[in-house]
Every structure is written in structure tokens, then in C-alpha cells.
C-alpha positions in Angstrom: 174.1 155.3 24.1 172.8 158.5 23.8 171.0 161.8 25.9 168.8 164.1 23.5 167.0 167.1 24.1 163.9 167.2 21.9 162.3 171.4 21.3 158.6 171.6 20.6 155.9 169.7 21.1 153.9 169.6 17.8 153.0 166.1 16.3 156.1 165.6 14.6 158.0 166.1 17.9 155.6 163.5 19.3 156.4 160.9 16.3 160.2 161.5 16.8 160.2 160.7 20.7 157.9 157.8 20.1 160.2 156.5 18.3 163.6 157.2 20.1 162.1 155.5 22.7 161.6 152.7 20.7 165.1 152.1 20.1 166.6 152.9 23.5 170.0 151.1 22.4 170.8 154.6 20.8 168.5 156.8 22.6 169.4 156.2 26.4 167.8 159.1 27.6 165.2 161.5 26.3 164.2 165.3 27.2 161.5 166.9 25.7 160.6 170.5 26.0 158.7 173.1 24.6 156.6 176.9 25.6 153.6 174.5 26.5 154.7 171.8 29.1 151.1 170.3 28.9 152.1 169.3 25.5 155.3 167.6 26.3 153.6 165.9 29.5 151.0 164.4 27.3 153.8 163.1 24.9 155.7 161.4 27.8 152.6 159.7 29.1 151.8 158.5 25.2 155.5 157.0 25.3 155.2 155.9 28.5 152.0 153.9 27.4 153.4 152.5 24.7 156.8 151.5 25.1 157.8 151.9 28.8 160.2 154.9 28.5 160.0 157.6 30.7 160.1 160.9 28.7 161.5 164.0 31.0 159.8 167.5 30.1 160.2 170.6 30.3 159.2 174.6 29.6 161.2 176.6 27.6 161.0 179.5 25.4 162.9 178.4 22.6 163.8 182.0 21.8 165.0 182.8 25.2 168.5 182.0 24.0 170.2 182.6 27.9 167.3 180.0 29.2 168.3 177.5 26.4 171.4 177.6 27.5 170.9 176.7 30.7 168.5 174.2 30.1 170.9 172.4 27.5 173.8 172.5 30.5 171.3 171.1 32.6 170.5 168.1 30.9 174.1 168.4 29.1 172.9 166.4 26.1 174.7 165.1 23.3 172.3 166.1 20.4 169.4 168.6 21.0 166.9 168.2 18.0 165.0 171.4 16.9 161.5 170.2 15.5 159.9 174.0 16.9 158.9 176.5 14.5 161.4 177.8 11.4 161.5 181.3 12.8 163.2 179.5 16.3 166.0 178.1 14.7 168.8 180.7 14.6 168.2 181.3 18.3 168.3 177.5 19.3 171.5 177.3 17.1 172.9 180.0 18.8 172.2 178.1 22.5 174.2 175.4 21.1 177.0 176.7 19.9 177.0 178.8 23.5 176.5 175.0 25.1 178.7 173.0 23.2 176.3 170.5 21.9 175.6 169.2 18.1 172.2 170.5 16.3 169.9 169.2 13.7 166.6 170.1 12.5 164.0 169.9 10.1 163.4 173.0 8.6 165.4 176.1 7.3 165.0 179.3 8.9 162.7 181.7 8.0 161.4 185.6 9.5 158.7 185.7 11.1 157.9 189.2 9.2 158.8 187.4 5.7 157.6 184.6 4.2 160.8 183.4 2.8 162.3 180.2 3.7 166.5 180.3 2.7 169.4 178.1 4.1 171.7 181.1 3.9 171.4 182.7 7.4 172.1 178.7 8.5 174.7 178.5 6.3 176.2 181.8 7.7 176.9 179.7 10.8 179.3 177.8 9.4 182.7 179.0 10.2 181.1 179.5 13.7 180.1 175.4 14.3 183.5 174.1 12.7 185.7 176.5 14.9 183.7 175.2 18.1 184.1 171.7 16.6 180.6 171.0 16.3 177.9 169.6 14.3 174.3 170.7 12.5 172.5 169.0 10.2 170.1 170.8 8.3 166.7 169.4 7.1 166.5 166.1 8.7 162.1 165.5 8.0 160.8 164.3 4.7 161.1 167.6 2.3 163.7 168.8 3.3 164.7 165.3 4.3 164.7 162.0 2.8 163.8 163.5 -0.7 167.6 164.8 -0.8 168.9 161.3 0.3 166.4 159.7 -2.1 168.3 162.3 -4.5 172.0 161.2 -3.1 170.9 157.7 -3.5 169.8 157.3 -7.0 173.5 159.8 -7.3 175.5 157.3 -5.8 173.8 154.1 -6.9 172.1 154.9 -10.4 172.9 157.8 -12.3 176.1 159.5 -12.9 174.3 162.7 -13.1 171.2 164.4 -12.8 169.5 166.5 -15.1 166.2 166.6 -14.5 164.4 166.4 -10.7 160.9 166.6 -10.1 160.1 166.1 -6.3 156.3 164.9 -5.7 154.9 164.9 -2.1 151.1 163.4 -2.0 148.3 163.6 0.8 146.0 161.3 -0.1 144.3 161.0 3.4 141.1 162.4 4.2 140.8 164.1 7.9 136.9 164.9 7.6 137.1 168.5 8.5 136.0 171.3 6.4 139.6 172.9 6.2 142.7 171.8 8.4 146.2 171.6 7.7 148.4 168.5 8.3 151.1 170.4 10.2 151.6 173.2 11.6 148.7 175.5 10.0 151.0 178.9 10.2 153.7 177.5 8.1 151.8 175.5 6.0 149.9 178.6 5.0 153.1 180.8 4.3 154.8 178.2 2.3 151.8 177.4 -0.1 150.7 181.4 -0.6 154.2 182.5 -1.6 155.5 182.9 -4.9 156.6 179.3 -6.2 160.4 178.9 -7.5 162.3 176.0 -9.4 165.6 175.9 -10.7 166.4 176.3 -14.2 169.6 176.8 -16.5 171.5 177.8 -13.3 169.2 179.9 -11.7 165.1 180.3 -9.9 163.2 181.1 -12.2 159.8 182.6 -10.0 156.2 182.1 -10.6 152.7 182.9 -9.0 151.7 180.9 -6.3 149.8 177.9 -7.1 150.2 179.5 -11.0 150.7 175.5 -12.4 148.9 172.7 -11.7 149.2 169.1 -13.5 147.4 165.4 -12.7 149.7 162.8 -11.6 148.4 159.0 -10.8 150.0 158.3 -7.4 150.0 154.5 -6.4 148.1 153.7 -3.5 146.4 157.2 -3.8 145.4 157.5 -7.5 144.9 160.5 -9.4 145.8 164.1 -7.7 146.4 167.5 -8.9 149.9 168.5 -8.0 151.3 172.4 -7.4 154.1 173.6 -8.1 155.9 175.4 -5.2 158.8 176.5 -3.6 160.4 174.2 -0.8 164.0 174.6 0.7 165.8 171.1 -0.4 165.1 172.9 -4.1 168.3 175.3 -2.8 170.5 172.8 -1.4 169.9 170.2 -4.2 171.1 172.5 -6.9 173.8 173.8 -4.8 175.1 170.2 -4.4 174.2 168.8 -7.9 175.3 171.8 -10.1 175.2 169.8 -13.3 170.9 169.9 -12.7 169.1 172.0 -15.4 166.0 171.9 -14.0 164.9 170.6 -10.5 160.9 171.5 -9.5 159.1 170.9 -6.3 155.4 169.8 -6.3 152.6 169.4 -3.8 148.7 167.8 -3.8 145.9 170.2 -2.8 142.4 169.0 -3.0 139.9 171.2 -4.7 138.3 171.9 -0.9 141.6 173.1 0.5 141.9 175.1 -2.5 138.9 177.0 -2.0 139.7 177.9 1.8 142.2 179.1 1.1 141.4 181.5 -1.4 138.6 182.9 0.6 141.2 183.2 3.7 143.8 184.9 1.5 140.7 187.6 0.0 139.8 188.4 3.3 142.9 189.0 4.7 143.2 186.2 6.9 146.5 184.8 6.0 148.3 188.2 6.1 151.5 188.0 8.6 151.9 191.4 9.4 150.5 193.3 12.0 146.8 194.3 12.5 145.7 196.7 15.1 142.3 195.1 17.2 140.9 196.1 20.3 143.8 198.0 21.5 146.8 195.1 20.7 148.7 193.8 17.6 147.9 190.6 16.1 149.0 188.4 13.5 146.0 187.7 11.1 147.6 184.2 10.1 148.4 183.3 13.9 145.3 184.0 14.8 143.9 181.5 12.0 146.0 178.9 13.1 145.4 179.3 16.9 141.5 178.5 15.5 142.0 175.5 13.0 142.3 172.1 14.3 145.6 171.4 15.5 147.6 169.1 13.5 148.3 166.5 16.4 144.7 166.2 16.9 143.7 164.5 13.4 145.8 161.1 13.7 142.4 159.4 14.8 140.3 160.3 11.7 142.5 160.8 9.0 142.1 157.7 6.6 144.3 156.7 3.2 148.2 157.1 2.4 150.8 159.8 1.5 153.2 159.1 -1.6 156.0 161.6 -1.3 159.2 160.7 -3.9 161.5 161.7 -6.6 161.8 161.4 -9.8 164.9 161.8 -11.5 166.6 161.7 -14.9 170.2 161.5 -16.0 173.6 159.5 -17.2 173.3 156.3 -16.1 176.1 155.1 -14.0 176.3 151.9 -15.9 177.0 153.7 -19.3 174.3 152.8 -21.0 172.8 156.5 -21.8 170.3 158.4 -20.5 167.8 156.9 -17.8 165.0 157.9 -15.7 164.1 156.7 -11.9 161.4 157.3 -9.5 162.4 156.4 -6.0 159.4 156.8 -3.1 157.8 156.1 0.5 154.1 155.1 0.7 152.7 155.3 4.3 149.5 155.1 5.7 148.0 157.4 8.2 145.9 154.6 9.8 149.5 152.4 10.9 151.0 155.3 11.9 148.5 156.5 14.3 148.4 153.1 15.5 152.1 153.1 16.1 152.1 156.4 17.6 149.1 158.0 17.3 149.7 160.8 14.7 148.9 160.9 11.2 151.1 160.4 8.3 152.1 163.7 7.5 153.9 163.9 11.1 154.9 160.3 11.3 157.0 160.9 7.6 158.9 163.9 9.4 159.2 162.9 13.1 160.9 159.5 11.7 163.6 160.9 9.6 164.4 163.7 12.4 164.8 160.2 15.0 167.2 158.6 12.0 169.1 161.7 11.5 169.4 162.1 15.3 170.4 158.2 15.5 172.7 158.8 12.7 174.9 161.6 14.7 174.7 160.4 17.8 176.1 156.8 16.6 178.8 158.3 14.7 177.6 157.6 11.7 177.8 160.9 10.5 180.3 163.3 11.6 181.8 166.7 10.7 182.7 169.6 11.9 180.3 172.4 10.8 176.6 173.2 9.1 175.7 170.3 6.6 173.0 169.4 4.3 171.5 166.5 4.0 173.1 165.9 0.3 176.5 166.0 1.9 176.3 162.9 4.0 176.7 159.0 2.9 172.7 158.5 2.0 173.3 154.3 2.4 172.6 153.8 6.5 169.8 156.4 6.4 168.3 154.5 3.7 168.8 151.3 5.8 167.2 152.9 8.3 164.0 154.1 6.6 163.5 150.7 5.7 163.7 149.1 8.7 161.9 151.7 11.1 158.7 152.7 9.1 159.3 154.1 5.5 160.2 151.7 3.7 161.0 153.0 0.3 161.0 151.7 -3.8 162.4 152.6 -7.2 161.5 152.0 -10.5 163.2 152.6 -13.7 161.1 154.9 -15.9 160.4 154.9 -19.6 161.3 157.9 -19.8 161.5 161.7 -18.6 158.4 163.3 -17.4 156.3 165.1 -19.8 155.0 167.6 -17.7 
């Protein structure tokens, strides 16, 4: 039995109270708050709706690190779950340690003045969360997320080591609009337009953005063109599988979205530094997202499935040589807005942040300072994906990917 405190309001927030208060065994009380209240109220009455549980809200400014701390001593929570922007999450860690209460989110930090996403100013509160005896788990969505546990897993269960790791996350869904991003449009955008990175022979090796492309049939999808990219777990994975000699993170874009883009990015429109207009400062990019269809609103339309896996080559555990495995989740935007009405690409984040929260809250994992996702047992997470809405598969491979 458990009291959380749930920052931001964004559809993967909605996803993971949605489903806390579907298993109110662990979740005994749930607190939602973000800068918009309106949001979180519209949340609760979804909840409410669907499964009975009242949802208490609240307005906060996640930033406003003496408010935090006062809300958090308020509720006096045992877990407060960051799903708010990247750029929040030094400040809300800060509030907790201040609090004395245990943190997880979904994303790594990153500037608001720099698009570059790194676990190291995270990992810099180490000493700081282990002194105070308390816990933060880092990365609990998809990717970051369950691809690192689908990576512990095959670890633990298959393969002695890992050479190889190719991590494949696929939209198939269509939302019928002309250009709109399946969360949150600001991040989305800085993450796809920077510079992509993979690890190679001990080190990133950097390329352009969106510099290589390659076809890959996706089951229950079918054929997409894939990205390569930069995404956090990339960092963590190689520092907890140092044996990998190459680990590469890829991404579908459709040909449409493609083309947005690059107009946006020749205009200027997905620039995050200042630009001076009609006497005030704004943000080209936030000013593009503030305009494009919010991600919470396309659960009703968007049609098809999401593949998102890993494959993965190395010593077999058995002793029988080299082997290759490709582990994955297939979901489909349709049950997941009837579940809780969001799409997908929220439902496959908001559910891991609920299993990560219901795995330190039930003791399940424990520890004493700032933790990956790599460093915890991967087996009850795994249970849980299975039995709350991802349920996952893997297949031994012919082979290592040619690609």
C-alpha cells in the first residue's frame, strides 16, 4: 500500500495514473499535479470514469524547487514519479532529496539551451541520494525503459554476452494529421534534429542527423524505414555491458514527417534559442509545439501498432557459440485508447513508469542511490509487462543483422 505523487500532466502521465488506479493493491493513493491543473482535473475525471479511483490534483511549477517541497511534505508520499519535461528533472530531484522521498522518471536530463540529452548531471547525484538513504531510478518508459530490461533479460537468460545491440522502436499508426508528433512535440523535435551517436569499439562514434536510413519488415506493421539516432539507454547500456562493440539506436519516420520537418528546420522553426518578436523572447521550437496537435489529443484517431524491441547478438549462455535474439512488445493504439484513452506511443511509456513505480514501492527493488534500469533484477518487470499490457516475445535469429 502505497501514496504517489505523479508531475505533469502530458498523455503519458495520463496512461500511468490510469493504470495505478487500476491496481489500487499497490497504489493506495494517487496525487497528480502539474503547471496546468485543468490537465490533471481532466485526468482524474477520466480515472474516475473508468475505474472508480479518485485522482487528487494539484498546480505546481515543477521548477519552483521550495514549492515542490512543500507540496511533497504535504501529501508526504512514498514515491513521487517525474513524467514532466527532461529539462525539470534536476530540480524535482533536488525537492526530493530536500523531502526525503524516493524518485524515478522516464527521461534523462537535458538543458533547455542544449539539445543534449546525458545521464551524467543524474549520475552526479549519486553520492547525494545514498547518503540521504534514498532511491532514483532512472529511465523507467519504453526507450529508456523496457529496451534496457529487454537487454538485462536476454543477459541474464540467453546470452553470456553481448556484442552486438541494435534497438528498433516502430510507429506504425496513422493519426490523420498533416504533421504531429506522438509525444511531446518539443522534445521529440530536439532529439530527432541532433547529431545521431552509437557506440563503437569503446566509444560514440557521431553522425549527421537522420545521415542513415535502412528498411526493416516490422511484424504487425510491415515494412518501414528506420533512422539512426541518438537515445539515452545507448549511454547506460554500454556503461553496464562494457564487453558491447557496437550498440545502435533506431527510429521509423514516414516520408511525410520527414518532409515537415525539413521545411521546419530551413525555416528556422525548430531553432531553441532565443528570437526577439514584438518586443519579447521566444523560443522558435516552443512556439511550434504550443501550435501542433497535442499528443494527448490523437488517442481517438490514431489507427495500427507500434513494434519497439531489441535485437541482440552474443555468447550464448548455453555454450553452444554465438547466437542472435530479438526480444519485442507489439501494441495497438486502438486497445490502448480504449483502455485509457491515449495512443500507443503514451500507453508504451506511461505503463512502464506505473511498473517501475510498483516495483519500488513494493520493495521489489531497493537501493540506496541513482540507478539505471540495467542495474535492477529485469525478471518481475518482465512479469509485469506481461501481465498489465505489453506483453512481450523473443525469437532466436539466424543470425546477426546485416545492416
Amino acid at each position: 500500500m502505497s501514496t504517489v505523487l505523479v508531475i505533469g500532466a502530458g498523455g503519458v502521465s495520463s496512461v500511468c495514473v490510469h493504470k495505478m488506479a487500476m491496481n489500487p493493491d499497490i497504489f493506495t493513493n494517487i496525487h497528480l499535479a502539474s503547471r496546468t491543473k485543468s490537465k490533471c482535473d481532466t485526468i482524474a475525471a477520466s480515472v474516475k470514469e473508468r475505474t472508480g479511483v479518485d485522482v487528487s490534483t494539484y498546480e505546481i511549477d515543477a521548477e519552483e524547487v521550495p514549492a515542490m517541497v512543500n507540496l511533497i511534505k504535504k501529501i508526504g508520499p512514498e514515491l513521487v514519479v517525474n513524467l514532466a519535461l527532461p529539462y525539470q528533472d534536476l530540480p524535482i530531484m533536488d525537492a526530493c532529496l530536500e523531502a526525503g522521498v524516493d524518485y524515478l522518471d522516464t527521461a534523462n536530463y537535458e538543458p533547455k539551451d542544449e539539445a543534449k540529452f546525458e545521464y551524467h548531471w543524474q549520475w552526479a547525484y549519486q553520492d547525494r541520494f545514498k547518503s540521504a538513504g534514498l532511491m532514483a531510478l532512472l529511465g523507467s518508459g519504453f526507450d529508456p525503459g523496457v529496451t534496457s530490461v529487454f537487454t538485462m533479460w536476454l543477459k541474464k537468460h540467453k546470452l553470456k554476452t553481448i556484442r552486438q545491440l541494435d534497438i528498433l522502436d516502430c510507429n506504425g499508426g496513422d493519426h490523420g494529421q498533416a504533421f504531429a508528433t506522438n509525444f511531446n512535440p518539443e522534445i521529440n523535435i530536439r532529439e530527432v534534429t541532433a547529431p545521431a551517436r552509437h557506440w563503437e569499439n569503446g566509444e560514440f562514434v557521431e553522425t549527421p542527423a537522420m545521415g542513415k536510413k535502412v528498411e526493416f519488415d516490422f511484424e504487425a506493421v510491415g515494412p518501414k524505414n528506420m533512422y539512426m539516432m541518438y537515445h539515452e539507454e545507448l549511454e547506460s547500456l554500454a556503461k553496464f555491458n562494457p564487453e558491447m562493440e557496437r550498440a545502435r539506436f533506431w527510429m521509423t519516420f514516414g516520408d511525410e514527417y520527414i518532409k515537415h520537418l525539413t521545411v521546419l528546420q530551413n525555416v528556422g522553426m525548430t531553432r531553441i534559442d532565443p528570437v526577439r518578436y514584438q518586443g519579447k523572447d521566444i523560443i522558435p521550437l516552443q512556439f511550434l509545439a504550443a501550435v501542433l496537435p497535442k499528443p494527448e489529443t490523437l488517442g481517438e484517431t490514431t489507427k495500427g501498432n507500434t513494434n519497439i524491441g531489441v535485437i541482440a547478438t552474443g555468447e550464448a549462455l548455453d555454450g553452444s557459440g554465438e547466437k542472435t535474439f530479438y526480444i519485442n512488445n507489439i501494441c495497438s493504439h486502438e486497445a490502448a485508447y480504449e483502455e485509457t484513452g491515449n495512443q500507443a506511443v503514451s500507453y508504451t511509456t506511461g505503463v512502464p513508469a506505473m511498473i517501475g513505480s510498483a516495483m519500488m514501492v513494493t520493495g521489489k527493488w531497493t537501493g540506496d542511490g541513482v540507478f539505471n534500469m540495467e542495474e535492477m533484477d529485469p525478471d518481475p518487470f518482465m512479469d509485469m509487462l506481461n501481465e498489465h499490457g505489453l506483453p512481450w516475445q523473443v525469437k532466436e535469429l539466424d543470425g546477426p543483422v546485416d545492416f
